[in-house]
C-alpha angles and dihedrals in degrees: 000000000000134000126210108180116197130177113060122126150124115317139167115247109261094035133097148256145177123214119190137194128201124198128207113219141062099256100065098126089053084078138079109222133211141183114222123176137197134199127196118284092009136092118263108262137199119251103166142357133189136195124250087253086037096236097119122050137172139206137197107238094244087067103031095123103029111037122073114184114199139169137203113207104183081060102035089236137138124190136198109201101193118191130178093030113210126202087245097060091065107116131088127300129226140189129207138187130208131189107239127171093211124073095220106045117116127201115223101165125072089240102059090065119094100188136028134181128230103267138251132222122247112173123176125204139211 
């Protein structure tokens, strides 16, 4: 599988923004998904994760409010609608994906995660 994240970009704090991730392949929804981010100087962290039907979802508690992960299997899409942007969530975003029998496991740990894609850069200014 590949990941091609989009989206990411320069926005005020208090403002929105939507980051996507496409993957290549026919299995994608064989896979849990989830959004991590890292910022520099700092581990990367988990922010959502979705099952591979999309009924169960997590959030780390920084983005519980403001964050709605999403995924479109028929286009082998997930999306992370942020809202409410905050200076602290500047850093790069990644996705990941990670092969799960169950439809409604979720992945909350890097090293759960089989796949990743390559980042994109979300910053957020005052």
């Amino acid at each position: 599988v590949q990941l091609v994240e989009s989206g990411g970009g320069l926005v005020q704090a208090g403002g929105s923004l939507r980051v996507s991730c496409a993957a290549s392949g026919r299995s994608f929804s064989s896979y849990a998904m989830g959004w991590f981010r890292q910022a520099p100087g700092k581990e990367r962290e988990f922010v959502a994760t979705i099952s591979r039907s999309g009924y169960t979802t997590d959030y780390a508690d920084s983005v519980q409010g403001r964050f709605t992960i999403s995924r479109d299997n028929a286009k082998n899409t997930v999306y992370l609608q942020m809202n409410s942007l905050k200076l602290e969530d500047t850093a790069v975003y990644y996705c990941a994906a990670g092969a799960v029998s169950s439809i409604v496991t979720i992945r909350r740990r890097v090293y759960e995660y089989d796949y990743w894609g390559q980042g994109t850069q979300v910053t957020v200014s005052s």
